[in-house]
C-alpha positions in Angstrom: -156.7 124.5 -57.2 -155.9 122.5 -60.6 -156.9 125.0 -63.3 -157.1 123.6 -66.9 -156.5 126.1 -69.4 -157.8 125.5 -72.7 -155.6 127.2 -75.8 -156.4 128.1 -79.3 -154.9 127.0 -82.4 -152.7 130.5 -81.9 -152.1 129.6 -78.4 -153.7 132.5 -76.9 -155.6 131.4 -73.7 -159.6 130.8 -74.8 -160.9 130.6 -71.0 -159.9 128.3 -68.1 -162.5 125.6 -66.2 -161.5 124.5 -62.5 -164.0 121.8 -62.7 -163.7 120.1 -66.6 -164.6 116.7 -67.1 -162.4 114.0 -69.4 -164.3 113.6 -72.7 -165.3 110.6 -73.5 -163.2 108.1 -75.6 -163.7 108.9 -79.4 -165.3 105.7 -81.6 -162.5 102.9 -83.2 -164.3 104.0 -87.0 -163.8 107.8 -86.2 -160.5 107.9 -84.6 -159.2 106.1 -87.4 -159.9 109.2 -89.4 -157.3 112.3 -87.1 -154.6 113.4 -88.4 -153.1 115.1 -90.9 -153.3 115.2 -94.6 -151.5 116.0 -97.5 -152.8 116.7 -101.2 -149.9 117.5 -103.6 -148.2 121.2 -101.5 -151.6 121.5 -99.6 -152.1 119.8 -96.1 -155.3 120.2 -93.3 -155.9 118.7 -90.2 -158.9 116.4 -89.3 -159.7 116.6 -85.5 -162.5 116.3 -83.3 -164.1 118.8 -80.9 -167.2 117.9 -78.6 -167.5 115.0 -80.6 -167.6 115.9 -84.1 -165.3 115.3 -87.0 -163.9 119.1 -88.4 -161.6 119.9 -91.2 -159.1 122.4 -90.4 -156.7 124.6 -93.0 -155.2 127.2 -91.9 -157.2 128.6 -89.4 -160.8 127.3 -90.8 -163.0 124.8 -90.0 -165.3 122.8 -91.4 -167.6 119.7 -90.9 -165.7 116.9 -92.0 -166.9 115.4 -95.1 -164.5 112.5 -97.3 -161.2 113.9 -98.5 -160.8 111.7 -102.4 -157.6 112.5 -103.6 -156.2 113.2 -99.7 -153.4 111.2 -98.1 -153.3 110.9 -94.0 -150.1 110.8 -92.5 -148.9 107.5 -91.2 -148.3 107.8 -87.4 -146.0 105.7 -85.0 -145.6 104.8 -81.2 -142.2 105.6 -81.4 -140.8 108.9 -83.4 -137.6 108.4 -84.9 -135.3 110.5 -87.4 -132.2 109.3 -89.7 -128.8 110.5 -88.3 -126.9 112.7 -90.2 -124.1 110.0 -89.1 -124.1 107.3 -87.6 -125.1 107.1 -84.2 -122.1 104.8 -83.1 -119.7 107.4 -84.7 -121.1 110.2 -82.9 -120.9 108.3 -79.4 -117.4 108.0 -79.8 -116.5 111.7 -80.5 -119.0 113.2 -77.9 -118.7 111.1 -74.9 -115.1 112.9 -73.5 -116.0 116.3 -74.8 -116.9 119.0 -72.1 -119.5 121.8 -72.2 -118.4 125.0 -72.6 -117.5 127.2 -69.6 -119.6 129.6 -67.5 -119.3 132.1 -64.6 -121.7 132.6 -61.8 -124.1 129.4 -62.0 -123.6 126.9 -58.9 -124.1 123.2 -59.2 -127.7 121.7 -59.0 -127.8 118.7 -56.1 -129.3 116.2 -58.1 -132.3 114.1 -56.4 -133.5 110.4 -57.7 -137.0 110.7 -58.4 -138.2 107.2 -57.3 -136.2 107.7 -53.8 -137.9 110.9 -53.3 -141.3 109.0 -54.5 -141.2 105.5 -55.0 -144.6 105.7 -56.6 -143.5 108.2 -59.6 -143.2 105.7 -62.7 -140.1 105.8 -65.4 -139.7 105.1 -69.0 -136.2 106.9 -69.7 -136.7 106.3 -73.6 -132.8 106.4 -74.0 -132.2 104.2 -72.4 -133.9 101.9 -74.6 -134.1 101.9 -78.5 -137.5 103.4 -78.0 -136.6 107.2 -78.9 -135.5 109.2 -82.0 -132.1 107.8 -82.4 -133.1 103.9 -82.4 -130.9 102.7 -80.1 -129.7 103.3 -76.6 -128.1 106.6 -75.3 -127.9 106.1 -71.7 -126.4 102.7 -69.9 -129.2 103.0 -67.1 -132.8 104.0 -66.8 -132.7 106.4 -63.9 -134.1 110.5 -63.5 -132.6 113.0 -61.5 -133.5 116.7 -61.3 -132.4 119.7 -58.9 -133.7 119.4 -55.6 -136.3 122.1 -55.8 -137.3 120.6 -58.8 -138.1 117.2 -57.5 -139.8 118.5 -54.5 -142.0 120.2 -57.2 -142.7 117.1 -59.2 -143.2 115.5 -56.8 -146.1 117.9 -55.7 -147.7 117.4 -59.0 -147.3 114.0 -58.5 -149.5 113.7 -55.8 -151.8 116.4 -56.4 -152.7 114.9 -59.8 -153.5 111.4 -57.9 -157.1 113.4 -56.9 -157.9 113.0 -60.5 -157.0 109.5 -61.2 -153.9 110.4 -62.8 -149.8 110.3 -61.9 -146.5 111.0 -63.5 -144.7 109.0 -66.2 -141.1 110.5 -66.5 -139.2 110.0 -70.2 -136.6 112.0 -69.0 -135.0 114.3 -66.9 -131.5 115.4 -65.7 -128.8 115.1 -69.2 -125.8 115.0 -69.1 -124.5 117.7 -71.6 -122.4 115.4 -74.0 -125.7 113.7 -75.1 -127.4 117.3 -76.1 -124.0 117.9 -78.4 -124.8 114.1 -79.6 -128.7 115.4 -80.3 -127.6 118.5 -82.3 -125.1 116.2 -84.2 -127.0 114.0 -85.0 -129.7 116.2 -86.5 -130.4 119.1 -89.5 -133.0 121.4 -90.5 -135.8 121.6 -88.7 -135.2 118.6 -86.2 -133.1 120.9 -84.7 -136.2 123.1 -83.7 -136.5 120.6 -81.2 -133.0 119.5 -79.7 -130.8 122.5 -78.1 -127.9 123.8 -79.4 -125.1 122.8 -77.5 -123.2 126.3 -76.9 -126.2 127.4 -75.4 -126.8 124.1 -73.5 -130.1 122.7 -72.4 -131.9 123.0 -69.2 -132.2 119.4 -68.7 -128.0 119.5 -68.5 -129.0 122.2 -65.7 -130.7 119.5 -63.7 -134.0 121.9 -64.4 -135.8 120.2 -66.9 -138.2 117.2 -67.1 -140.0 115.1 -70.2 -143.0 113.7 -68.7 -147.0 112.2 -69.9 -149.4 110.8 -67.6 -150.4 107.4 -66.7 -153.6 106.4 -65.9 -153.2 104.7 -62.0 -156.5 102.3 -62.2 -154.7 100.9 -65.6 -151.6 101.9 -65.0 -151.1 102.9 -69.2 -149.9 106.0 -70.2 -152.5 108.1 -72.1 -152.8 109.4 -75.2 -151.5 112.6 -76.0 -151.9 114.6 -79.2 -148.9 113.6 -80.7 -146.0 111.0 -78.8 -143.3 111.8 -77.4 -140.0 113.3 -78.6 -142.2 113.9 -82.4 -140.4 116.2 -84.8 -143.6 118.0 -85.9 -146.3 120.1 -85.3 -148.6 117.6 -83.3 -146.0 118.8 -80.3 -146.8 121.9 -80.1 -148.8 122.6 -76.9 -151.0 125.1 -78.7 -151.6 121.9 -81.5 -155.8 121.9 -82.5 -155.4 118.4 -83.3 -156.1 114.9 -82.4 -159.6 114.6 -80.0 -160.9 116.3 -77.5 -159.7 113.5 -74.4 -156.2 113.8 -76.3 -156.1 117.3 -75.4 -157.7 117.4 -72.3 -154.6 115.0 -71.0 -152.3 117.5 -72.6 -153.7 120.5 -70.7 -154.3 118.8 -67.4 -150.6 118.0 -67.7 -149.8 121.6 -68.4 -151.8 123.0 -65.7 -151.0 120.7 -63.3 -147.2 121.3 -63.9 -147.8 125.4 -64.1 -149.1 125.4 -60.6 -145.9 124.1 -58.6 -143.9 125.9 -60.8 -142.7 124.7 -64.2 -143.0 126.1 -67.7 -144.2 124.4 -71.0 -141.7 124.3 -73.8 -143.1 126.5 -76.2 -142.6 123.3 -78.9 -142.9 120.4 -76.9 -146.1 119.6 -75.1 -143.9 117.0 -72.9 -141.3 119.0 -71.9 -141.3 121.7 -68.5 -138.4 123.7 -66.8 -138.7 125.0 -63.6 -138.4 128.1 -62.2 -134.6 129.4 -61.2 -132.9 127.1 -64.0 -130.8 130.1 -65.0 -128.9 129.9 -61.4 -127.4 126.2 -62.0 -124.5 125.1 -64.4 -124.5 122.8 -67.2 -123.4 119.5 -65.4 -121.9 116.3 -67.5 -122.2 113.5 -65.0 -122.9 110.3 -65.8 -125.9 108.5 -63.3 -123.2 106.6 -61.5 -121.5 109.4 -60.6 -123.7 112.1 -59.5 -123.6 111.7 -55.2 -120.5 110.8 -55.1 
């Protein structure tokens, strides 16, 4: 059974409803108002809850009232960051470079998620100039993941089609040359949400997918608290913000995920390992070349 599990602003798990209905959408002339705000050092969050406008700082609310002297924090479709070099440079010192070697981890057997279901939908941001870098990482927009993982997703899949919903993949299967190009690229606290490259990431393992969910009678992707790939705090899955239909999508994701399996990254509302990612190796194929 699907289980939606509704978190607090600490994360700590407030109660879970089997049987939760979407909240309706929130009005144009309210909506306009989420987000966050900053005054000078001082910042608070404007969100809405059962369908009222709070004010949050720290961890107090309020009824919203107008905020003179406030500034909201312009939002985009598409999150993106300035290199620490340029991208093109980067490319060219990362893409021969090997990850570093381990002992005792076999080799994931990668799986196509469209062959295993035709009807899962792709956006593979990087393979686009849609994602944080601004311009294409990967020369074809395809998703793989270790066989026991796609069996998985593919479970969610279809088990979130009883709700009107299905699975939009971003991305899935890395090869490990593009996480060192991620940590290069990046400083400071952008790194927070890239992995370091010694360490490796579980999506170089074949284990980890970045995912939302589209609605199937529209066929658009729903709105999320924050978008995808977004260097801030709108990503965190415990995140108060946004409205109440934003996080409902958000933890029907989750849930829906946490049933066959997979795990939330604890900063990134969009991205989920699975379960045994610690037996597989860190794997630097390119798309063409995994099968063969």
């Amino acid at each position: 059974m699907l289980t939606l599990i509704y978190l607090s602003a600490e994360g700590a798990s407030a109660g879970e409803v089997t049987t939760a209905a979407k909240p309706p959408e929130l009005p144009p002339r309210q909506k306009r108002l989420i987000g966050e705000y900053k005054r000078g050092a001082e910042s608070l969050t404007v969100l809405e809850r059962d369908g009222q406008l709070l004010i949050r700082e720290g961890d107090r609310e309020r009824p919203y009232a107008d905020l003179p002297g406030w500034t909201r924090e312009k939002t985009a479709t598409v999150f993106r960051i300035v290199p620490r070099r340029p991208v093109a440079a980067l490319l060219a010192e990362v893409r021969d470079l090997q990850p570093p070697p381990e002992t005792g981890r076999g080799r994931p057997i990668l799986v196509e998620l469209t062959r295993l279901d035709p009807s899962i939908r792709l956006d593979v941001r990087y393979a686009t100039r849609d994602n944080f870098l601004g311009t294409p990482i990967y020369q074809q927009g395809r998703a793989f993941l270790e066989r026991s993982a796609a069996e998985a997703l593919a479970r969610v899949h279809m088990n979130l089609a009883k709700r009107g919903f299905g699975l939009l993949i971003h991305d899935a299967y890395r090869p490990w040359w593009v996480t060192k190009l991620f940590w290069e690229a990046t400083s400071g606290q952008e790194r927070e949400f890239v992995a370091d490259p010694q360490k490796g990431s579980r999506h170089n393992r074949g284990s980890a997918v970045d995912l939302t969910l589209f609605d199937r009678a529209t066929g658009r992707a729903v709105e999320m608290p924050g978008v995808y790939d977004e260097m801030s705090k709108r990503s965190y899955p415990s995140y108060p913000g946004g409205t109440s239909r934003q996080r409902w999508h958000r933890d029907l994701l989750r849930a829906a995920m946490e049933d066959e399996g997979f795990t939330v990254e604890p900063n990134e509302w969009w991205h989920f390992d699975f379960r045994g990612w610690q037996r597989f190796g860190l794997e630097n194929l390119s798309f063409d070349q995994i099968g063969k």
